[in-house]
MIKOL-139770 format. One record per residue (C-alpha): x negated, y, z negated; residue in three letters. Coordinates in steps of 0.25 Angstrom, whole numbers, plus 5000, padded with zeros to 4 digits. Layout:
<east = X&north = Y&up = Z&type = ala> .
...
***
This chain:
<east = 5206&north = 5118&up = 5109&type = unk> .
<east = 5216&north = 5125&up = 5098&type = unk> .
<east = 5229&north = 5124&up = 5101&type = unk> .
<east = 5243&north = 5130&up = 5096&type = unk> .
<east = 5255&north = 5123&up = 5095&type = unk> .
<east = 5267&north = 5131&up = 5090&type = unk> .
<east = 5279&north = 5124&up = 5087&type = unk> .
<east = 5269&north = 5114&up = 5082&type = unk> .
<east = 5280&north = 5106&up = 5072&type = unk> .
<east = 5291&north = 5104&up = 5083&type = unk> .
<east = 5292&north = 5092&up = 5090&type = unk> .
<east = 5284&north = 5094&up = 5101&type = unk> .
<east = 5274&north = 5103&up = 5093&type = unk> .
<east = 5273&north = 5092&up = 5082&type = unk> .
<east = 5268&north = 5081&up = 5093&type = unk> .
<east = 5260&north = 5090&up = 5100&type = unk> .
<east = 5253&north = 5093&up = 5087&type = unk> .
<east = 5251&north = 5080&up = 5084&type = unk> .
<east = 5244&north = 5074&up = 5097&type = unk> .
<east = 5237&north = 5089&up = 5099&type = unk> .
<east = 5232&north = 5085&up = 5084&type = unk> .
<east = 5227&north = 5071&up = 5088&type = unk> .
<east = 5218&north = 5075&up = 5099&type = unk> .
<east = 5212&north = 5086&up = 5091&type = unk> .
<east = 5209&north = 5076&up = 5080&type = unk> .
<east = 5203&north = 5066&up = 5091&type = unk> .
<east = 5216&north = 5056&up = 5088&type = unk> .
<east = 5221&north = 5056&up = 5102&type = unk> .
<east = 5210&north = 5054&up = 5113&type = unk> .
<east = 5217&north = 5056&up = 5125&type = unk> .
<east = 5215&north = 5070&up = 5128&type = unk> .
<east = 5199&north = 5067&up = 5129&type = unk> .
<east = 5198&north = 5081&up = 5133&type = unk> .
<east = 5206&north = 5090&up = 5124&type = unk> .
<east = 5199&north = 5095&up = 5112&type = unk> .
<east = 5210&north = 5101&up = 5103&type = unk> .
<east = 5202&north = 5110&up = 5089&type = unk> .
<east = 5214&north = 5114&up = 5085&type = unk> .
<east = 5230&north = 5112&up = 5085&type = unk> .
<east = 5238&north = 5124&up = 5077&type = unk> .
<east = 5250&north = 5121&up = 5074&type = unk> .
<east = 5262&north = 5132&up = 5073&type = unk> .
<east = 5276&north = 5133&up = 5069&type = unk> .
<east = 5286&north = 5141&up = 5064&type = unk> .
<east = 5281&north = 5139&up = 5049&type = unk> .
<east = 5267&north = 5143&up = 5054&type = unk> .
<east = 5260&north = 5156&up = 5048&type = unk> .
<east = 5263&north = 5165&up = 5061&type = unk> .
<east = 5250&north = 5169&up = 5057&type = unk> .
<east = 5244&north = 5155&up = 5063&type = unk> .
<east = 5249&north = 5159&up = 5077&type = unk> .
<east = 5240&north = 5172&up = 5079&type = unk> .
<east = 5228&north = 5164&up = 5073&type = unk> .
<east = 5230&north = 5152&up = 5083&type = unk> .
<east = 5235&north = 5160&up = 5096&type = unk> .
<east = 5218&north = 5165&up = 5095&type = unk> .
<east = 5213&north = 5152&up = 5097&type = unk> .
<east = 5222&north = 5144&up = 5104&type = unk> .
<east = 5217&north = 5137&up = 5116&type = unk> .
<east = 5231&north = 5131&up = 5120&type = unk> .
<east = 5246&north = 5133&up = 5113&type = unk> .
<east = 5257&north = 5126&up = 5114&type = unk> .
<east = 5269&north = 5134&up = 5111&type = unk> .
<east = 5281&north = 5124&up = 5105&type = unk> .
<east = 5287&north = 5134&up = 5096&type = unk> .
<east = 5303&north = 5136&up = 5100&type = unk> .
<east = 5318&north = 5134&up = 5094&type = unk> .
<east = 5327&north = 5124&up = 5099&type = unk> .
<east = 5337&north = 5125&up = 5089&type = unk> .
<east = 5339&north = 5139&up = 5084&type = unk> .
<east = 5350&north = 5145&up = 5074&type = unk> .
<east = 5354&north = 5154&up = 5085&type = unk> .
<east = 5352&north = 5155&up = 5100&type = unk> .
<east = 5343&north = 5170&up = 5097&type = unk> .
<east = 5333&north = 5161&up = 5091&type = unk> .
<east = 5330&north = 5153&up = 5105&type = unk> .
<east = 5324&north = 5164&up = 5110&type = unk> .
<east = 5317&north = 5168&up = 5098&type = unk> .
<east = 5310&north = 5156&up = 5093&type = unk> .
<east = 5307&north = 5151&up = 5110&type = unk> .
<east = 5306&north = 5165&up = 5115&type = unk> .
<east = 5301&north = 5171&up = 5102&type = unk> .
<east = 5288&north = 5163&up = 5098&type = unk> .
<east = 5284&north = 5160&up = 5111&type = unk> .
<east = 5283&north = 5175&up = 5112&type = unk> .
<east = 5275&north = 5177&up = 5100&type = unk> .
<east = 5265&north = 5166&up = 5103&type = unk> .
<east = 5261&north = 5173&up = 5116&type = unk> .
<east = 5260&north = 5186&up = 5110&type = unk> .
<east = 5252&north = 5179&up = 5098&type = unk> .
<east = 5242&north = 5173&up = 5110&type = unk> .
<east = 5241&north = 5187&up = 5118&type = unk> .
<east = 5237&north = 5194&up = 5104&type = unk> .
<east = 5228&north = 5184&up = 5102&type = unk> .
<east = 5222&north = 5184&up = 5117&type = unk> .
<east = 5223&north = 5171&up = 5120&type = unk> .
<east = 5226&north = 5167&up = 5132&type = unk> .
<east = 5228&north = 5152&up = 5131&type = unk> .
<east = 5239&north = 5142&up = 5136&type = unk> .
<east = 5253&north = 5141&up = 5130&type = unk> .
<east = 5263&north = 5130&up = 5133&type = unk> .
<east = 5276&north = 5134&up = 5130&type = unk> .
<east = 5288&north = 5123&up = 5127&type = unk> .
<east = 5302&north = 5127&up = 5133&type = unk> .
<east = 5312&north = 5118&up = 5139&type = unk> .
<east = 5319&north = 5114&up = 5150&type = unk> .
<east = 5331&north = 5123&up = 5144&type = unk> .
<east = 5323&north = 5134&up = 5150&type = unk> .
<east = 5325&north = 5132&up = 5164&type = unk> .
<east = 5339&north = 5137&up = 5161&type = unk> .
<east = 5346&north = 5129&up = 5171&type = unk> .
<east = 5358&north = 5118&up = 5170&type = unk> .
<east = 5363&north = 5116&up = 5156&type = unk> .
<east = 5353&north = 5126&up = 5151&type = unk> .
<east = 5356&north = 5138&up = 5160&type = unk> .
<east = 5362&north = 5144&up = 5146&type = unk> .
<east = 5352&north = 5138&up = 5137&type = unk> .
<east = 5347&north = 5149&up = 5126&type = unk> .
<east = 5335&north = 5140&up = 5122&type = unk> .
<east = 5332&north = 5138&up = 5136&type = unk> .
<east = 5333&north = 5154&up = 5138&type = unk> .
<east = 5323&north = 5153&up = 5125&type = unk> .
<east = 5313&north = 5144&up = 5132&type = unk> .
<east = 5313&north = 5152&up = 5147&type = unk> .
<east = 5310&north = 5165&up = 5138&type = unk> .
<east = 5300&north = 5157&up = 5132&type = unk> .
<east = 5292&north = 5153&up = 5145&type = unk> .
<east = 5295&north = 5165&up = 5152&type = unk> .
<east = 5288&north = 5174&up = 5139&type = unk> .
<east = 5277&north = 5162&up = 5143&type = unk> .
<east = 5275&north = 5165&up = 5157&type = unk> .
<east = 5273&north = 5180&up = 5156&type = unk> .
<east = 5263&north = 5177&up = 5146&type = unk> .
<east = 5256&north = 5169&up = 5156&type = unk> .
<east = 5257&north = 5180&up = 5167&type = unk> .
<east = 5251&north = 5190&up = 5156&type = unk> .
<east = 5240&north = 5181&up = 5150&type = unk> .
<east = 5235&north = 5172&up = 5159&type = unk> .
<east = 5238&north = 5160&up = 5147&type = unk> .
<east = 5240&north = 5149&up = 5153&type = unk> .
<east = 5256&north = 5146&up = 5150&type = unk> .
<east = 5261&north = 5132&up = 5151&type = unk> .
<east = 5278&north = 5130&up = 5149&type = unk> .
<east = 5285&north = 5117&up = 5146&type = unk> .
<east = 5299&north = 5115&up = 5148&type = unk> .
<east = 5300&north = 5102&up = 5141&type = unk> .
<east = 5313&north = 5092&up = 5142&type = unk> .
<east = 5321&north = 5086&up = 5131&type = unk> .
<east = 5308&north = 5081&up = 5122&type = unk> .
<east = 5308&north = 5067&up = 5113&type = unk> .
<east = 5300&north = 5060&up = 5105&type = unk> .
<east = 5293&north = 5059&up = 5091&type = unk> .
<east = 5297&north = 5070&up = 5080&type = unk> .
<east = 5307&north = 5076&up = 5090&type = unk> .
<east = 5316&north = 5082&up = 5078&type = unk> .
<east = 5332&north = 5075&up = 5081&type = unk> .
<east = 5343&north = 5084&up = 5082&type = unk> .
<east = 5337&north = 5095&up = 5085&type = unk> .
<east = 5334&north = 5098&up = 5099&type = unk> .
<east = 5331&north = 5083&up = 5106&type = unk> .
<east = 5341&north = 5074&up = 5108&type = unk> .
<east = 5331&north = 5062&up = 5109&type = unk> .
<east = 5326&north = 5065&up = 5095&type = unk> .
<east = 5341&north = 5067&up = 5090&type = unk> .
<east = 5344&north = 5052&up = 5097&type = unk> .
<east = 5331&north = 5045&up = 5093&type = unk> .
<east = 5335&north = 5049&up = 5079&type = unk> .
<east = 5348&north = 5046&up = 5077&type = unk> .
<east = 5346&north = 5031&up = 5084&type = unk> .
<east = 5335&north = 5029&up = 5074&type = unk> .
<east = 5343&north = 5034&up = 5061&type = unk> .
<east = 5358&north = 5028&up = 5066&type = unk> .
<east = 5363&north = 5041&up = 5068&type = unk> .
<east = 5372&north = 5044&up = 5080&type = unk> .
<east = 5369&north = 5052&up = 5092&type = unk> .
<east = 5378&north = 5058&up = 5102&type = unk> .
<east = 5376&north = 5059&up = 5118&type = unk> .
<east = 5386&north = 5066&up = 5124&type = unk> .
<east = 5382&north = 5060&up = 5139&type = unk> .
<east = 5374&north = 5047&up = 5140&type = unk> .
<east = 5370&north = 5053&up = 5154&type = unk> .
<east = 5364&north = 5068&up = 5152&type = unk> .
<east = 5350&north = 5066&up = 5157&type = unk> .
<east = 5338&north = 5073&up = 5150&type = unk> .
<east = 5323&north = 5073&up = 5153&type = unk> .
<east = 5314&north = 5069&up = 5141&type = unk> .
<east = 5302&north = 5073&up = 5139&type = unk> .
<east = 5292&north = 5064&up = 5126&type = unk> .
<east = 5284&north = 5071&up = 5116&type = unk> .
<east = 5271&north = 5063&up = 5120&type = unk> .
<east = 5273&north = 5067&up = 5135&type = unk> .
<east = 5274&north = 5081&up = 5131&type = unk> .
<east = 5262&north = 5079&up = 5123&type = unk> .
<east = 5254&north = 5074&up = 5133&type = unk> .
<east = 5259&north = 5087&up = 5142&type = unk> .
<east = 5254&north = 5097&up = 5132&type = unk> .
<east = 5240&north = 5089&up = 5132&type = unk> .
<east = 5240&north = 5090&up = 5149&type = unk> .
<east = 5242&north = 5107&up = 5145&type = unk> .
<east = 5231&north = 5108&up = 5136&type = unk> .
<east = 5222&north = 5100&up = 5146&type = unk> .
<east = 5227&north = 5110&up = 5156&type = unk> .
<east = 5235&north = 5098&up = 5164&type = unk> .
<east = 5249&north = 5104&up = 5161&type = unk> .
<east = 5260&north = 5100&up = 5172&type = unk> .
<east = 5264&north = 5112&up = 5178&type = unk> .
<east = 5279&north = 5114&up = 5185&type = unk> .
<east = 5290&north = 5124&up = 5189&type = unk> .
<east = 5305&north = 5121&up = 5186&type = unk> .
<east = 5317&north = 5119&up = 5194&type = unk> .
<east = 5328&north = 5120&up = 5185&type = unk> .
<east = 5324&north = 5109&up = 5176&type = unk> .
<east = 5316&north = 5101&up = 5186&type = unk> .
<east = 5300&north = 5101&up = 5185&type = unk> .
<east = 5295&north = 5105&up = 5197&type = unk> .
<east = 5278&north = 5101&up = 5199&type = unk> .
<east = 5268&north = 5114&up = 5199&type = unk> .
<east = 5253&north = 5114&up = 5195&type = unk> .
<east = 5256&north = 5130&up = 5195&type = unk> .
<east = 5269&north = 5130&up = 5188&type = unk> .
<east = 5273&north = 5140&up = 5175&type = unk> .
<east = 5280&north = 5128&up = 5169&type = unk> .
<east = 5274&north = 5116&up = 5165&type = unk> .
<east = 5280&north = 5101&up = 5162&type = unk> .
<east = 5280&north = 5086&up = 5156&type = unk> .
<east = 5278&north = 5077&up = 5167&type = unk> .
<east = 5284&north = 5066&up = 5160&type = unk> .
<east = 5299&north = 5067&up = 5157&type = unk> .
<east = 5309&north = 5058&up = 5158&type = unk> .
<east = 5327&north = 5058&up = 5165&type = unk> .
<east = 5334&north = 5051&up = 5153&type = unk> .
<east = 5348&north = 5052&up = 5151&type = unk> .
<east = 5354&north = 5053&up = 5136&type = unk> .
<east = 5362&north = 5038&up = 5137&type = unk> .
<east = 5348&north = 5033&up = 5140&type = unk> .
<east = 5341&north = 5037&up = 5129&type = unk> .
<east = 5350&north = 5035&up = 5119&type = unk> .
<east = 5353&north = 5019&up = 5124&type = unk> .
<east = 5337&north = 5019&up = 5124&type = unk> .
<east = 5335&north = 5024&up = 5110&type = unk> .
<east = 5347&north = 5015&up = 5105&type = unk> .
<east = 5339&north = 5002&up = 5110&type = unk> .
<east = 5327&north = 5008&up = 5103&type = unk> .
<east = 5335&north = 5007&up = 5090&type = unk> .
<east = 5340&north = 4993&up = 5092&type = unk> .
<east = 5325&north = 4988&up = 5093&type = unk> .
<east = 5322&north = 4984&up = 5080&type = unk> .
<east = 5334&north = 4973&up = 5082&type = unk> .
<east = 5334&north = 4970&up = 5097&type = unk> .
<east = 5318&north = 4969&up = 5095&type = unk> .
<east = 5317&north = 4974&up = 5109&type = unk> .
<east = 5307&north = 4986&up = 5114&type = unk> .
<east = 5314&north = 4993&up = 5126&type = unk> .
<east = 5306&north = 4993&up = 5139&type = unk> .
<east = 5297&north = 5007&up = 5135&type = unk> .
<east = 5286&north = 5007&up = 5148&type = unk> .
<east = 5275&north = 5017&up = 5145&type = unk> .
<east = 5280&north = 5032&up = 5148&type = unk> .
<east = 5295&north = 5028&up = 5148&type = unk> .
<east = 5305&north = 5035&up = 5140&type = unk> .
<east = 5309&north = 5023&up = 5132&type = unk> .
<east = 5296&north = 5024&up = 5128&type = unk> .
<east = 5294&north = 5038&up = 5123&type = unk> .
<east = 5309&north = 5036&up = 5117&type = unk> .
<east = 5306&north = 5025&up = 5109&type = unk> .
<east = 5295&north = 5030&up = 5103&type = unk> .
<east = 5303&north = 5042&up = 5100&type = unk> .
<east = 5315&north = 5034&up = 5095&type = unk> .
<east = 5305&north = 5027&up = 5085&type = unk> .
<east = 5300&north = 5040&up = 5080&type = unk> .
<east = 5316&north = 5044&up = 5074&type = unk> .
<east = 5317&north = 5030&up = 5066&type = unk> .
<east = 5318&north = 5031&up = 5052&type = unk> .
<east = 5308&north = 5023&up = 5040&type = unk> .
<east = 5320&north = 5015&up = 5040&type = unk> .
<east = 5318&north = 5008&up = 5053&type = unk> .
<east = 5303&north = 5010&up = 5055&type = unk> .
<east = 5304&north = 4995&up = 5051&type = unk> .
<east = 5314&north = 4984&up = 5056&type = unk> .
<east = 5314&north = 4970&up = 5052&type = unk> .
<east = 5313&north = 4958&up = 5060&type = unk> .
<east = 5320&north = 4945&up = 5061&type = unk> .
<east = 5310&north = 4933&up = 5056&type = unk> .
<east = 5315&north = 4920&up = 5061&type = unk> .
<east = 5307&north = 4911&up = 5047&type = unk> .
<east = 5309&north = 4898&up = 5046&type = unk> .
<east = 5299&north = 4887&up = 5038&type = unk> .
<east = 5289&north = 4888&up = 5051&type = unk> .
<east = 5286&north = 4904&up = 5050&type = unk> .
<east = 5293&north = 4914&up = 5058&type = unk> .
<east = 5297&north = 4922&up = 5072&type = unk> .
<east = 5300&north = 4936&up = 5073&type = unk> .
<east = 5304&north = 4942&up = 5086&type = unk> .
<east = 5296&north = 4957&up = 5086&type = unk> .
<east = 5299&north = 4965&up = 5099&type = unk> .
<east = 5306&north = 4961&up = 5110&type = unk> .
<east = 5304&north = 4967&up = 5124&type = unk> .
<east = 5314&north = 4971&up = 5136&type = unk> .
<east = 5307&north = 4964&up = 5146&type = unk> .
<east = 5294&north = 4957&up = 5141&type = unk> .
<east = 5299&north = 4948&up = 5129&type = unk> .
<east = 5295&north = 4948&up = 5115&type = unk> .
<east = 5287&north = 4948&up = 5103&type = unk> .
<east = 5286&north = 4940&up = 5090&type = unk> .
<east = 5279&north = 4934&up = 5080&type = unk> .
<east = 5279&north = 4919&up = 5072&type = unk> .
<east = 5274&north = 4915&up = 5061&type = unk> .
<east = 5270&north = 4901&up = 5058&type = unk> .
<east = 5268&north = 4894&up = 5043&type = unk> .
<east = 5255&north = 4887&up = 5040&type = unk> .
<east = 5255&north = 4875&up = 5049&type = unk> .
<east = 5268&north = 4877&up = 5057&type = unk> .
<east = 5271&north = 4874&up = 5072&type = unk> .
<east = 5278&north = 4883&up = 5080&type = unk> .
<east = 5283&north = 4884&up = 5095&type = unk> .
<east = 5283&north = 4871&up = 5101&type = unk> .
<east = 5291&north = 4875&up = 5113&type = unk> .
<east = 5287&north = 4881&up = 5128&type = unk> .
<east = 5295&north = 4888&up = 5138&type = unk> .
<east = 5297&north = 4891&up = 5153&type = unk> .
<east = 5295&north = 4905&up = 5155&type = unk> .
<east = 5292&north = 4912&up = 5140&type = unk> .
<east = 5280&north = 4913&up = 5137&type = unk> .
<east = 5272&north = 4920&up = 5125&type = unk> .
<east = 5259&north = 4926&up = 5116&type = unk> .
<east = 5256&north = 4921&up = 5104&type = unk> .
<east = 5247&north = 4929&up = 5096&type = unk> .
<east = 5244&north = 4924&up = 5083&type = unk> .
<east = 5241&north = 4936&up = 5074&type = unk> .
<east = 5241&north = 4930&up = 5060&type = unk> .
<east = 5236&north = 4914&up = 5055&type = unk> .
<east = 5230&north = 4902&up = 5063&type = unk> .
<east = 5237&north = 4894&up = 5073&type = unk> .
<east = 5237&north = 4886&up = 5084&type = unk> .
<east = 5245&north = 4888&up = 5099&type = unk> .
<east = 5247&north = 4875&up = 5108&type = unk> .
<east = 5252&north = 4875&up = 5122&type = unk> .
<east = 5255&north = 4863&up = 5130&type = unk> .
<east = 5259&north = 4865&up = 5145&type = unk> .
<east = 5272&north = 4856&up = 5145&type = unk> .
<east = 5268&north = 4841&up = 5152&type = unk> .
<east = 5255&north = 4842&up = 5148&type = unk> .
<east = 5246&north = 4838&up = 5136&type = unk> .
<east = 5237&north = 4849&up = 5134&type = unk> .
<east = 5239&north = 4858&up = 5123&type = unk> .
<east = 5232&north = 4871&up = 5124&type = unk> .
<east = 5227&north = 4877&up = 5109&type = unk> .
<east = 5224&north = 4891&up = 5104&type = unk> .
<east = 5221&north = 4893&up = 5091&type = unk> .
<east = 5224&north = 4906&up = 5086&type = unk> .
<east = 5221&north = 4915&up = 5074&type = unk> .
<east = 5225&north = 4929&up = 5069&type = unk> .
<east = 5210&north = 4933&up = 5067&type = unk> .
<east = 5207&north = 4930&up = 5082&type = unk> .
<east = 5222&north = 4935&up = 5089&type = unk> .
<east = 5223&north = 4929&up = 5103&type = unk> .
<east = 5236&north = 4930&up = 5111&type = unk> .
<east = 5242&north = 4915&up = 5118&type = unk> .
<east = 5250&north = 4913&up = 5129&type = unk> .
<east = 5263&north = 4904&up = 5126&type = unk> .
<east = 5263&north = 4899&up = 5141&type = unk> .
<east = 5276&north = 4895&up = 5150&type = unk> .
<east = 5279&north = 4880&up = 5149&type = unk> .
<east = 5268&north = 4876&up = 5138&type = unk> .
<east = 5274&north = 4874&up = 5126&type = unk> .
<east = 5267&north = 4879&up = 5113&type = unk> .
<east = 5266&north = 4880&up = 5099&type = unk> .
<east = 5258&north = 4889&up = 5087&type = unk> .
<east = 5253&north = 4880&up = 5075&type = unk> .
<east = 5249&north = 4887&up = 5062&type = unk> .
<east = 5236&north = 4882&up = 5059&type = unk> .
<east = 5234&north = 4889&up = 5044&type = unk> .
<east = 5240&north = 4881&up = 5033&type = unk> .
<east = 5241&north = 4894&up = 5024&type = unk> .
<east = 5244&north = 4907&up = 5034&type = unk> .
<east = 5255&north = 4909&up = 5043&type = unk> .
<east = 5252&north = 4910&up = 5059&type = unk> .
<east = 5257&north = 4924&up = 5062&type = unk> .
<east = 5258&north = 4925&up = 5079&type = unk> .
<east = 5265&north = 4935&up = 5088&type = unk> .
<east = 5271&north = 4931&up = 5099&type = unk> .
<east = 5275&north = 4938&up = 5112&type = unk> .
<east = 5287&north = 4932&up = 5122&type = unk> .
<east = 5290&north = 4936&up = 5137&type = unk> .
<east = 5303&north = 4936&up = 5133&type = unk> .
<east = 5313&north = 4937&up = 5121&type = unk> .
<east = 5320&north = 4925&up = 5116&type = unk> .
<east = 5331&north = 4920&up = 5123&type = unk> .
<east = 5339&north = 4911&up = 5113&type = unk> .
<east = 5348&north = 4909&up = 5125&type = unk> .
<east = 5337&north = 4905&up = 5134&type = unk> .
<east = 5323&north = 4902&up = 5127&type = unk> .
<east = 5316&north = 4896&up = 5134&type = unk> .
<east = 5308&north = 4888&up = 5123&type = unk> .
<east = 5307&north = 4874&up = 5125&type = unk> .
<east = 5301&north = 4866&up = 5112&type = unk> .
<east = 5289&north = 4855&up = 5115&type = unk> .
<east = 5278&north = 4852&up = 5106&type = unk> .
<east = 5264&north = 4854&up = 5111&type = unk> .
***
């Protein structure tokens, strides 16, 4: 299959691009199915040349060409309107009736607060120019109207308010929301992504609109995202914030599979400067090694790691409800449990070469004994729960 992507250095174009690219090169095997030969990539620095010469051998093109912030209101219709025009004129010259998606927006609905929206008139031109095209050809037509759209190499200040705010947060700049409760739906770049695969797998989500509502059809002349997501602006930008605080709070928000906090973070993440990539962390040393706190969690604990000295005892303690994973990753030690009233002690040695995870059980008391007299005992260590100075729950006892 040879596909076309023009507007192939936008935001969308240049993600596309890159996972359209990675099943052709056999990176990405999710898509078992789709055989992609070639993915040509155009933009408004390509020969014009390159368009007629792909629009004969396309087998599928994705049309991301557009304006979103012109010099001048004229220039909406002409860089929305205007390509889209010459592209179809470009496939009919060529004969090649193959699918076109189209991307145009919710601002082409031209209802509520875009009733007078010129990019929004743009964009209807746009699909209307589309829809005739389908009535005279037969091509199969396939138009988006995509949400407010985030995620990785979304260009800030632009056109995306989640690009602007990710940005900003990461570099300590300032940002500016009017009203912490204007609601918007987001749609992520990945999701997007996975919908353009669907089209080129003929499994698009077909639709009609009401207004700005999506409304189901397998025979509709639009087509949609299924994944989307209600947020309000005071809600993103207090999520972003507690992203930023990460590196000294230690704590990973709750991010399920598929949420917004999820695709957020990720998005946040990509707006950090070299600056911050790296964070350092606090070492508690003394003569014995050291503990370092790594990651905490909102609801399932915590993560660290200690180091033991040649021939050094730690731990000596239990507790009532805590309990833990030690994962000795570096070194040779030794772990001893004891139930408490009882005098069996319960061994496991334990070896970098030969990783093996331990449970620290409730009401045994423990220890982890570095058995090397030349190499330090490196062990990660993973806690249901974050240290509570204020209510430990560590008891000391010797095993």
């Amino acid at each position: 299959m040879n596909i076309l992507v023009t507007g192939a250095k936008g935001f969308v174009g240049k993600n596309l691009c890159a996972n359209l690219n990675n099943i052709r090169d056999g990176k990405d095997k999710t898509r078992p199915d789709l055989v992609i030969d070639n993915v040509w990539e155009y933009d408004i620095d390509t020969p014009a040349e390159k368009l007629a010469e792909w629009c004969k051998e396309a087998d599928f093109v994705f049309n991301l060409a557009g304006v979103n912030r012109p010099k001048t209101q004229e220039e909406f219709m002409k860089g929305n309107f205007g390509f889209a025009s010459t592209l179809l004129d470009t496939l009919k010259e060529a004969g090649n009736t193959c699918p076109v998606m189209l991307s145009s927006s919710q601002q082409a609905s031209l209802t509520g607060r875009f009733g007078n929206s010129e990019y929004g008139r743009s964009k209807k031109a746009g699909e209307d120019l589309f829809l005739d095209y389908q009535e005279d050809t037969s091509a199969k037509v396939l138009i988006y109207r995509f949400p407010n759209l985030f995620g990785k190499w979304c260009r800030p200040n632009y056109n995306s308010a989640i690009a602007t705010f990710c940005n900003n947060i990461a570099n300590d700049l300032p940002i500016q929301v009017n009203d912490r409760s204007v609601e918007m739906e987001l749609l992520y770049i990945d999701d997007l992504v996975s919908e353009m695969f669907d089209a080129l797998e003929n499994k698009e989500h077909r639709c009609e609109f009401e207004g700005l509502n999506v409304i189901e059809n397998q025979n509709g002349r639009y087509c949609y995202c299924p994944v989307t997501h209600m947020v309000t602006l005071g809600e993103i930008v207090d999520m972003i914030y507690a992203f930023a605080e990460q590196p000294s709070t230690l704590l990973i928000p709750e991010i399920p599979e598929n949420s917004l906090a999820k695709k957020l973070y990720s998005t946040y993440l990509s707006y950090l400067p070299k600056e911050k990539i790296a964070f350092p962390l606090r070492m508690n040393a003394d003569n014995r090694g050291s503990f370092t706190e790594l990651v905490h969690t909102a609801n399932s604990g915590q993560v660290s790691i200690n180091i033991s000295k040649p021939g050094i005892t730690k731990g000596q303690h239990w507790h009532n409800t805590k309990w833990e994973f030690f994962i000795v990753v570096a070194g040779h030690g030794l772990i001893q449990m004891r139930k408490l009233d009882t005098d069996e002690v319960i061994e496991f040695e334990v070896d970098g070469d030969n990783i093996q995870c331990v449970h620290m059980l409730p009401g045994y008391t423990h220890n982890i004994i570095n058995l090397s007299e030349t190499e330090n005992l490196v062990t990660v260590m993973y806690c249901n729960e974050i240290f509570n100075p204020n209510k430990p729950d560590t008891f000391y006892e010797t095993v």
